[in-house]
N, C-alpha and C positions, 0 to 999 in steps of 0.2 A: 303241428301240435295245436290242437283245437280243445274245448271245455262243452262237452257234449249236455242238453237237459232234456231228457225222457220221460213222458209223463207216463205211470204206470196206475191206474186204478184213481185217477183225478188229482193222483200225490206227483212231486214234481223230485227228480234226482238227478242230480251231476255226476260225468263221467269224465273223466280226461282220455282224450283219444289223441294215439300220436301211434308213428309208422316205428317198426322195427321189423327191419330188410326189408322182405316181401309182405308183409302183413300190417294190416291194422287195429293195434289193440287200445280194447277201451279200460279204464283202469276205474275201478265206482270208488267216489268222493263220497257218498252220501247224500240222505236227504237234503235236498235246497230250503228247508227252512231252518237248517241247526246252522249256531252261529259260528264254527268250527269250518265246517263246509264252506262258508264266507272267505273267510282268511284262507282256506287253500286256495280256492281260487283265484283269489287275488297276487298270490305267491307266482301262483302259475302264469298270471296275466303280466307279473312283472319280471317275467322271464321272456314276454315276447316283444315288448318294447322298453324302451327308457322309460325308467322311473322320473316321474315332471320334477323330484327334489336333486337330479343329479344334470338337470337341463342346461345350466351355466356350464357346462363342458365342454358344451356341445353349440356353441355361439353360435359358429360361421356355416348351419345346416340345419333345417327345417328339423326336428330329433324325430318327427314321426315319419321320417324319410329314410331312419337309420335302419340298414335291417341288420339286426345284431349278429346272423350265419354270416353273409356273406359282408359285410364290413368289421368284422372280429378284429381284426392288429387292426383298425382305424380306435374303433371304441377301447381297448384295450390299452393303446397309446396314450389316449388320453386322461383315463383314471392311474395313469400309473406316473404319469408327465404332472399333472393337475388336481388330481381327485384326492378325496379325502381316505379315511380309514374304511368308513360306510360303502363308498365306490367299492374299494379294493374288495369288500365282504362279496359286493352284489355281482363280482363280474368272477370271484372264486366262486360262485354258486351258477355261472351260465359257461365259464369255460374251465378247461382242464390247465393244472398250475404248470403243465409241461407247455402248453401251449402261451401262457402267460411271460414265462422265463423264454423262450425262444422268441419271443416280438420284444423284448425288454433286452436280448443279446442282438438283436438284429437290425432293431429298428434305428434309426439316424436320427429320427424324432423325440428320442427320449435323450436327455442331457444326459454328460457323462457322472455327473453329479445323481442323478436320481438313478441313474443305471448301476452304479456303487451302493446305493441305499437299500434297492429290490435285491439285487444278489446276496447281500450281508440277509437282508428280512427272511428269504427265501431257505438261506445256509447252504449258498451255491457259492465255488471257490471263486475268487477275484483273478 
């Protein structure tokens, strides 16, 4: 998932391009100078790394070392162990709440105290 800028006729345009199966589709954002435009991409961009206001989470690790695919129940662990309401928002908008509740049933790292708290949140039986 990449944020593509195409200049067409000396005008400048955003594309979001990201894989689906075997293809690569580009999705148009709009002109890059409307301030709209701005804000998705920046949406988009905080979907590919940690947001720097949720960094105290993430102490004992470099957070731009985190890749958020392949370390998902690491980062996930930790906003649901530690994080606030805002985490919880930012990591329901990057993974699926199926995925959320199985590292929250499974993982050893979340207390059994906070693991009672997501299940009740969630309206998954005890």
């Amino acid at each position: 998932m990449s944020i593509v800028v195409k200049t067409i006729k000396h005008k400048k345009y955003a594309y979001h391009a990201y894989r689906s199966r075997n293809k690569v589709v580009h999705k148009y954002l709009g002109p890059l100078s409307d301030p709209a435009v701005a804000t998705k991409m920046e949406a988009l961009q905080e979907m590919k790394t940690i947001p720097k206001r949720f960094y105290f989470l993430f102490w004992d690790t470099p957070p731009g070392r985190v890749d958020l695919r392949s370390h998902a129940r690491y980062v996930i662990e930790r906003v649901l162990e530690m994080g606030s309401l805002d985490a919880l928002h930012w990591i329901q908008r990057l993974y699926p709440t199926k995925l959320i509740m199985e590292t929250c049933e499974n993982s050893r790292k979340i207390s059994p105290k906070s693991n009672n708290f997501w299940r009740i949140w969630f309206g998954r039986p005890c």
